[in-house]
C-alpha positions in Angstrom: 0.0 0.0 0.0 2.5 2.7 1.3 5.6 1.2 -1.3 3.0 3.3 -4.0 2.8 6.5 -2.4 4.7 9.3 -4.4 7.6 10.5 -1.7 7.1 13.7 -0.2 10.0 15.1 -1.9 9.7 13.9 -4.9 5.5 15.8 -5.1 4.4 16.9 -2.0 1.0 18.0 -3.8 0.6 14.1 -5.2 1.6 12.7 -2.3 -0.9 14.3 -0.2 -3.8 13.7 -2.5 -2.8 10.2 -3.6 -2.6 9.7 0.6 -5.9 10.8 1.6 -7.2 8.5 -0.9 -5.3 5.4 -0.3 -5.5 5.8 3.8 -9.5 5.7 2.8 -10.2 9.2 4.2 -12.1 11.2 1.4 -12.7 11.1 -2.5 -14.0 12.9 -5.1 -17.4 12.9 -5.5 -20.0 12.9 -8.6 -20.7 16.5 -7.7 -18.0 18.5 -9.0 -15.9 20.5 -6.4 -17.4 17.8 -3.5 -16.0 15.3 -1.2 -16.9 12.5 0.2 -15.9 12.0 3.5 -15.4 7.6 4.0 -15.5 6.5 7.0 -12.0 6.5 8.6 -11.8 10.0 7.6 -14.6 10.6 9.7 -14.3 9.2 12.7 -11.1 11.8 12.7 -13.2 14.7 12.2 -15.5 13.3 15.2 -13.0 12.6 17.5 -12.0 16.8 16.3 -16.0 17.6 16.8 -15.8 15.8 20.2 -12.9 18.1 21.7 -14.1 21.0 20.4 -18.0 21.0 21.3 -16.5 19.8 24.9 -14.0 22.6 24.9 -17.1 25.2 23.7 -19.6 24.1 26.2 -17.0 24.9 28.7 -16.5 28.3 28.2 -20.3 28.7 28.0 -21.8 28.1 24.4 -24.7 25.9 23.2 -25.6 24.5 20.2 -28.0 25.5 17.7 -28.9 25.3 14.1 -30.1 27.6 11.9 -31.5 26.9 8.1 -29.0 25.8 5.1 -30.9 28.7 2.7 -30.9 32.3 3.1 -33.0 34.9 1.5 -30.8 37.1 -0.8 -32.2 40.1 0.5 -31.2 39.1 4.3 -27.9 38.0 2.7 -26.8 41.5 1.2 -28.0 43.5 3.8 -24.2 43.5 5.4 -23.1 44.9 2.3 -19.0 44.1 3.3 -20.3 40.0 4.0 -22.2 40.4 0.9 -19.7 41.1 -1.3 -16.9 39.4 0.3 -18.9 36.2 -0.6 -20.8 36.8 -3.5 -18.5 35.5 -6.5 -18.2 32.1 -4.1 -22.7 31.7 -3.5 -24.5 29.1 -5.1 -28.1 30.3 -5.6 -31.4 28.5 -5.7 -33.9 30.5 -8.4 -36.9 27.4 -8.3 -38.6 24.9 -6.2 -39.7 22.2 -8.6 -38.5 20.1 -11.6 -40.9 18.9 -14.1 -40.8 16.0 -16.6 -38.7 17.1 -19.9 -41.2 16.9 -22.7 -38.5 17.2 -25.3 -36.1 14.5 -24.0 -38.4 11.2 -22.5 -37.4 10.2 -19.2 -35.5 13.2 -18.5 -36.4 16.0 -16.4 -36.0 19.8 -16.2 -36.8 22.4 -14.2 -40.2 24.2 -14.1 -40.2 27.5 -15.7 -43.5 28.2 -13.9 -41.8 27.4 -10.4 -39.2 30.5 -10.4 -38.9 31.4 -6.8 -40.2 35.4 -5.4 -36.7 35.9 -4.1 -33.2 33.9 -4.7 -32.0 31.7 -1.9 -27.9 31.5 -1.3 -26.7 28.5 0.3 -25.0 29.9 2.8 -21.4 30.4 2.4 -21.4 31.6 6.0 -24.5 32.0 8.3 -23.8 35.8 9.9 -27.4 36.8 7.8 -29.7 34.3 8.7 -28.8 34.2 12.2 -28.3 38.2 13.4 -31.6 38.4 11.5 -32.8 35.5 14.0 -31.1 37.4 17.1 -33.1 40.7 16.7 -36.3 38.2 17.9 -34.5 37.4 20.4 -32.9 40.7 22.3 -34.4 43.3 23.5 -32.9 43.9 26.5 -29.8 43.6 28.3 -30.9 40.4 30.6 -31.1 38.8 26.8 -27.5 39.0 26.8 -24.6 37.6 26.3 -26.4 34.9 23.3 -23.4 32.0 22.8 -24.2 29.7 20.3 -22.4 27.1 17.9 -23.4 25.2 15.2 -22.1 22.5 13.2 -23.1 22.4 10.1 -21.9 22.6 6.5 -21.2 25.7 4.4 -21.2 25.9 0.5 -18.3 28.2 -1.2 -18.3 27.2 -5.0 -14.2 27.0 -5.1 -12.7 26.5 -9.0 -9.8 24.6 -8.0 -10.6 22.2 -5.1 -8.4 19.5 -3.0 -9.9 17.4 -1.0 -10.0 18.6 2.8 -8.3 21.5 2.2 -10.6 23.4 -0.4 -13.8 21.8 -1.5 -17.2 23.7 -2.7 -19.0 21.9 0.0 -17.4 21.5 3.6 -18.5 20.6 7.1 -17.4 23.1 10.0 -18.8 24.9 13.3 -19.6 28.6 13.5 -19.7 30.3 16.5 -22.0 33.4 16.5 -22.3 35.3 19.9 -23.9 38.3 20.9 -22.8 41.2 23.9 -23.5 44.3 25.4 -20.3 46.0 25.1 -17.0 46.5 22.6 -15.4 44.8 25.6 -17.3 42.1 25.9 -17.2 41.1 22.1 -13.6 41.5 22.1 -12.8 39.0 24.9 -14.6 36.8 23.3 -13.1 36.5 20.1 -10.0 36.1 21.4 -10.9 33.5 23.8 -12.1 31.5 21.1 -8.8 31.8 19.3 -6.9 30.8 22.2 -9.5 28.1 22.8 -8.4 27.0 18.9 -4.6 27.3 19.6 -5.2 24.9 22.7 -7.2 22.4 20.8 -4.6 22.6 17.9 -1.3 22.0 20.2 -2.9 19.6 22.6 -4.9 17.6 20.6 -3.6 17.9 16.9 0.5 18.6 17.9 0.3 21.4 15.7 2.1 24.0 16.9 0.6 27.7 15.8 1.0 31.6 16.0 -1.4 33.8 17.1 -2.5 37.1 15.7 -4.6 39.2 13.8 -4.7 39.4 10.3 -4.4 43.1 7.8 -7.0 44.5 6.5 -7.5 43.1 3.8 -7.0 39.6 4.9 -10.5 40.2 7.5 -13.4 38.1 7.3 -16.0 40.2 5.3 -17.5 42.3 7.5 -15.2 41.9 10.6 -13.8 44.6 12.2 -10.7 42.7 13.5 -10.0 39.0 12.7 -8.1 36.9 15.1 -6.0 33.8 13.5 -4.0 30.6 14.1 -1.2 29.9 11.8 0.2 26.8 11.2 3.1 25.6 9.0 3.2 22.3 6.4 6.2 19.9 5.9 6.4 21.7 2.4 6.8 25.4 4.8 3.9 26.5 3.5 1.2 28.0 5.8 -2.2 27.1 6.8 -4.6 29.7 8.3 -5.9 26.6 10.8 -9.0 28.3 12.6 -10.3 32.4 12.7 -12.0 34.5 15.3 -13.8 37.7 14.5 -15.0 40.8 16.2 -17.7 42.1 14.0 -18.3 45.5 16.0 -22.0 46.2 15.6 -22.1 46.3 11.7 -24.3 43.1 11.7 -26.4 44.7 14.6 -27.0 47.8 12.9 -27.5 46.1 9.4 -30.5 44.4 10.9 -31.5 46.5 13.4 -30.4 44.3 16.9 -30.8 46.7 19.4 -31.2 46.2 23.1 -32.4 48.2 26.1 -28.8 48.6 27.9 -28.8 48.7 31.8 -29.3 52.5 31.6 -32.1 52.3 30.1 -31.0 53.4 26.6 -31.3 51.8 23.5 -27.9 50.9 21.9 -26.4 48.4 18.8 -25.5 44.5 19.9 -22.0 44.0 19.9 -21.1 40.6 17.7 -17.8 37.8 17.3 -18.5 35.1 14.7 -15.8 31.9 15.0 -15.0 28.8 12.7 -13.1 26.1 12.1 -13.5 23.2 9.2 -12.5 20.2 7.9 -9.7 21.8 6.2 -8.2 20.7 9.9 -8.3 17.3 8.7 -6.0 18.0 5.6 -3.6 19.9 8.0 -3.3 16.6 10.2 -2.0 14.8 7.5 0.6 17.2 6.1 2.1 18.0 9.3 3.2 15.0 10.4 2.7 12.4 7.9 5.8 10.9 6.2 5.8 8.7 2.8 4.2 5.4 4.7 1.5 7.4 5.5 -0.3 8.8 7.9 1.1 9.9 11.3 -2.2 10.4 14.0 -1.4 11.5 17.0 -3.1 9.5 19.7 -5.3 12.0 21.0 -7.1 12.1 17.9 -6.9 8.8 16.4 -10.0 6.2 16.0 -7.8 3.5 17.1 -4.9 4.3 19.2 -3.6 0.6 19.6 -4.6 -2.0 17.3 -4.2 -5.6 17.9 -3.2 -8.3 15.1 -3.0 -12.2 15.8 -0.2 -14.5 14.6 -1.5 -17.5 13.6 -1.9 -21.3 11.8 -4.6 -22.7 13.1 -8.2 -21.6 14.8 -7.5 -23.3 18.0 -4.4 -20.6 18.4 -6.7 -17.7 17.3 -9.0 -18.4 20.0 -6.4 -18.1 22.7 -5.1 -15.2 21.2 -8.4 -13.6 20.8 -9.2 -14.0 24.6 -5.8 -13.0 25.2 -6.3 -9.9 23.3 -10.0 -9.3 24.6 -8.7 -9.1 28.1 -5.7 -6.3 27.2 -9.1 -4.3 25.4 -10.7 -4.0 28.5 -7.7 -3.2 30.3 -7.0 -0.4 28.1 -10.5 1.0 27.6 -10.7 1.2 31.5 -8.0 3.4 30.9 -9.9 5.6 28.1 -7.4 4.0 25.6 -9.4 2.9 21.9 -8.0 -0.2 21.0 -9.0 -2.3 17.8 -8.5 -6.4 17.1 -8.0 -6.9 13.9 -9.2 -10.3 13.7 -9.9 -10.2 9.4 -9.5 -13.8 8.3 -9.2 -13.1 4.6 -5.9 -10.6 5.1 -2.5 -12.2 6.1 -0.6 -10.6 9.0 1.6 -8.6 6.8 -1.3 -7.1 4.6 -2.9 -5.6 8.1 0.2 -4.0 8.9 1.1 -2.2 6.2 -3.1 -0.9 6.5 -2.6 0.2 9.9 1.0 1.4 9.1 -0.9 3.6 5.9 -3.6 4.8 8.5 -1.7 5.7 11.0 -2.5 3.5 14.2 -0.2 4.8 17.0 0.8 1.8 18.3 0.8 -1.5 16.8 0.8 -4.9 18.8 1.2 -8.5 17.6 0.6 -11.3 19.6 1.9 -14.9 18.4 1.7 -18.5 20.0 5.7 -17.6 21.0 4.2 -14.8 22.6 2.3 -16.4 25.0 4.6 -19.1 25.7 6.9 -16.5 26.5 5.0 -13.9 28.6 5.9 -10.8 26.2 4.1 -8.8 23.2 5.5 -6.9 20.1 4.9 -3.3 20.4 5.9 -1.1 17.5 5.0 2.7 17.4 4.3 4.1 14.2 6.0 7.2 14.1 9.3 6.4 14.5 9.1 3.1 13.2 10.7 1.1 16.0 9.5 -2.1 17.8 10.0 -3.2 21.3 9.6 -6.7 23.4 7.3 -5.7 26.1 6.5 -8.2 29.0 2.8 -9.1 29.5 2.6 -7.3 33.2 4.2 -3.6 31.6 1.8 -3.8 28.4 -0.5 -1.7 30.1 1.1 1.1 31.7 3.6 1.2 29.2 1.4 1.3 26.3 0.0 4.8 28.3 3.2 6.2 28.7 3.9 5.6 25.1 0.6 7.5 24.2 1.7 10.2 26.1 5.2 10.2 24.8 4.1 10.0 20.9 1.6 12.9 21.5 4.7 15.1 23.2 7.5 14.2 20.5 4.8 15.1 17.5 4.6 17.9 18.6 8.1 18.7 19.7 9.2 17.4 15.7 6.5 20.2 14.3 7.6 22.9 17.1 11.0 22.5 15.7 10.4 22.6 12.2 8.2 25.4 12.1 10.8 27.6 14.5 13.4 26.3 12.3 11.7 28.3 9.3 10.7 31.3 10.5 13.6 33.6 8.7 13.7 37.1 9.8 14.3 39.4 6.4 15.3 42.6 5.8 15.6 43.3 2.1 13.7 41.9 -0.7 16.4 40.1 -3.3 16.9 37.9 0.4 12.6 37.2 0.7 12.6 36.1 -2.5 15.3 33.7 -2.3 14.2 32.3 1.2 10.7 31.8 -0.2 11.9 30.0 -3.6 14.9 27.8 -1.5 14.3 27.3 2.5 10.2 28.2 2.4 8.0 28.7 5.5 7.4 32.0 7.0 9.7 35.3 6.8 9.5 37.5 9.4 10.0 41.0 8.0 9.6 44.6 8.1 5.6 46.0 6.3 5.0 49.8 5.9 1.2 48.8 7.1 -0.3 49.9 3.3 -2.2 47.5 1.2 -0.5 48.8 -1.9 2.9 47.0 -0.5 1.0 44.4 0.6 -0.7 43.5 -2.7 2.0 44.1 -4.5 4.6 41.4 -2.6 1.4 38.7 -3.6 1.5 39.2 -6.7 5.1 39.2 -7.1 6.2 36.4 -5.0 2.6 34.9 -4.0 3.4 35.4 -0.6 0.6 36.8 1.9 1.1 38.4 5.3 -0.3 35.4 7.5 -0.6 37.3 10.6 0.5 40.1 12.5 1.4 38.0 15.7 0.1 38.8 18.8 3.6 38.6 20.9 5.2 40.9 18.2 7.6 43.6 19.7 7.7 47.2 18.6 11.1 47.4 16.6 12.1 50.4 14.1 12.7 49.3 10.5 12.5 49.9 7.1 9.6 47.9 5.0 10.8 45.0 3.1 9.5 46.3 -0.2 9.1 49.8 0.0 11.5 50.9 2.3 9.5 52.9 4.4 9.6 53.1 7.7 8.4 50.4 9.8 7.4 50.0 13.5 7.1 45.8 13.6 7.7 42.5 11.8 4.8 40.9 10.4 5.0 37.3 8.9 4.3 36.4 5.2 4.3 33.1 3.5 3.3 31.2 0.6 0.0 29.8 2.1 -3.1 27.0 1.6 
């Protein structure tokens, strides 16, 4: 399985996409621009949707769910969203189809059944919602309103990889509501930091906090907060945004409230997100050219079992051999699986779980037994160990531990290994084209330098991060005079 992969250095853009097909995670579906998400690919994105709704609810926020369709009239009524999204809607114009009477057996849509008004399929739900809210506040004791839903979004993307850009994708978007500019604020970056924490401790994915330029915002945001991650190829990957929206929702559909004063006054919004796309940065931060590389605290399986056998009478002692170490293990919150298939040899199930990324690996043989010990081989570094029966256990847990710690610890070095401080612009370009991932370099703060270092180098600013120090400089481009560093990379 693996011995087919394209090596990472050879096509890092095949090798992902020929990976996320092969470890039976996604494909391409009939519907151009669409995934579909198999099964092992989503019991990752569940075991992400577990964390996360436990990690929202809490700091305080309940689901919800609003509807899939939003009048076009609600949806251009914040006219930044609006037309931050419009070139990416898909728009319904009629209800009904109607049997083709010019082609037998085929069927076409009604001309009689145009709808009164357009429905987008919302790219984002900011509309449908904040028109929902102003039912719902009136007065102060109505606030703060935190709600999440999970749900999928529709942005009709040209060129599409699976996880990472598709027209269709699943996600959670946070929508919450306040009294004050305060309020809002603390809340946005709360949820970024809550993202960050989720990222590191769950994903190994070490990231940079900060807020993006201008023209980098979420439509209609007044500040956007970010995480930043870095790929094995150094490029970046915005991996989850918060945004303050101000009141410019509020005042686009009229959400006022009755503050404790007594006076009438604008509801203060954050809207917050983060996709699938984290699935496709799993995979290309720590995955190698056998495959994938899951860190245990996201993987379906974290062990997985596989007999050695001749006959059916050894089976069944190692499958009650191997039933007793799952319930040892789940007592200790530990997913283990026993791959028991009879119509794949031993060596066909390891290279599967090797492909897919099991943690640890464990194969029990009638030697085994006789012998009290168990072959335990982790997947990331490739290395077995003899293990004797009475340590499985506990040392299977420190293992799980110790994976989790040294994935991250092998991305935390990369990444700080290619940040590259920059101060003129024959030196970007080079570090861009030959040692990748991001520059840290002097900006003037104009869009005009900005856009023009895209276009030139496709290189973004990815953030301005949040622990950045005041410095004197002179902009990387222009040569203006700069108080800051501000990191740019080629990006997702």
């Amino acid at each position: 399985m693996s011995k087919n992969l394209t090596s990472r250095a050879e096509d890092y853009s095949k090798w992902y996409n020929e990976l996320v097909v092969k470890a039976d995670l996604a494909e391409n579906s009939a519907v151009r621009g669409c995934m579909v998400i198999k099964p092992y690919g989503y019991a990752i994105w569940e075991k992400m949707q577990a964390e996360l709704d436990r990690m929202f609810k809490e700091t305080g926020h309940q689901n919800a769910y609003f509807p899939l369709l939003v009048p076009k009239s609600l949806f251009e009524a914040e006219e930044k969203n609006a037309e931050g999204f419009a070139k990416e809607c898909a728009v319904v114009t009629h209800y009904r189809l109607q049997n083709d009477p010019d082609n037998e057996g085929k069927l076409r849509v009604d001309p009689e059944a145009k709808l009164e008004e357009e429905l987008v399929v919302r790219p984002t739900s900011e509309a449908i919602i904040w028109n929902t809210y102003k039912g719902w506040i009136q007065s102060y004791r109505d606030l703060p309103i935190l709600i999440n839903q999970w749900a999928n979004v529709v942005r009709w993307e040209m060129r599409t990889r699976l996880f990472l850009r598709t027209a269709e994708f699943l996600w959670q978007e946070g929508h919450t509501a306040h009294a004050t500019k305060k309020e809002a604020l603390v809340e946005a970056e709360l949820m970024n930091n809550v993202y960050a924490e989720f990222a590191e401790n769950f994903m190994a994915i070490p990231v940079i906090k900060g807020v993006k330029t201008e023209s980098e915002r979420f439509a209609g945001a007044i500040e956007t907060f970010c995480i930043e991650a870095l790929m094995q190829d150094g490029k970046a990957l915005q991996a989850g945004t918060s945004h303050f929206l101000g009141q410019n929702f509020a005042k686009a559909f009229d959400v006022k409230f009755t503050n404790n004063e007594g006076k009438l006054d604008h509801v203060w919004a954050t809207s917050w997100g983060v996709s699938t796309r984290l699935v496709g940065a799993l995979i290309m931060t720590h995955s190698d050219d056998k495959g994938l590389v899951l860190p245990p605290n996201l993987a379906p399986s974290q062990v997985v079992i596989v007999p050695i056998y001749k006959t059916d009478e050894q089976l069944d002692v190692i499958t009650e051999k191997a039933n007793a170490i799952i319930q040892n293990l789940k007592s200790k919150g530990i997913s283990c699986k026993f791959d028991s298939r009879t119509t794949h040899r031993p060596g066909a199930k390891f290279a599967q779980h090797e492909l897919q990324g099991v943690p640890l690996r464990i194969a029990i043989g009638p030697k085994d037994l006789e012998n009290g010990t168990i072959e335990l081989a982790r997947r990331d570094t490739l290395t077995k160990e003899i293990v004797n029966m009475p340590d499985l256990i506990s040392k299977i847990e420190g293992l799980l531990k110790t994976i989790q710690e040294e994935l991250f610890t092998k991305a935390l070095n990369f990444r700080d290994s290619h940040i590259t401080e920059v101060d003129d612009f024959e030196t970007f370009k080079k570090v861009l084209e030959t040692k990748t991932g991001f520059i840290s370099a002097h900006w003037d703060g104009t869009a005009e330098t900005e856009l023009k270092v895209k276009e030139l180098t496709k290189a973004t600013i990815r953030c301005i991060p949040s622990d950045v120090k005041n410095e004197e400089g002179k902009c990387v481009y222009s040569g203006k005079t700069s108080s800051r560093r501000v990191l740019f990379a080629k990006a997702y």
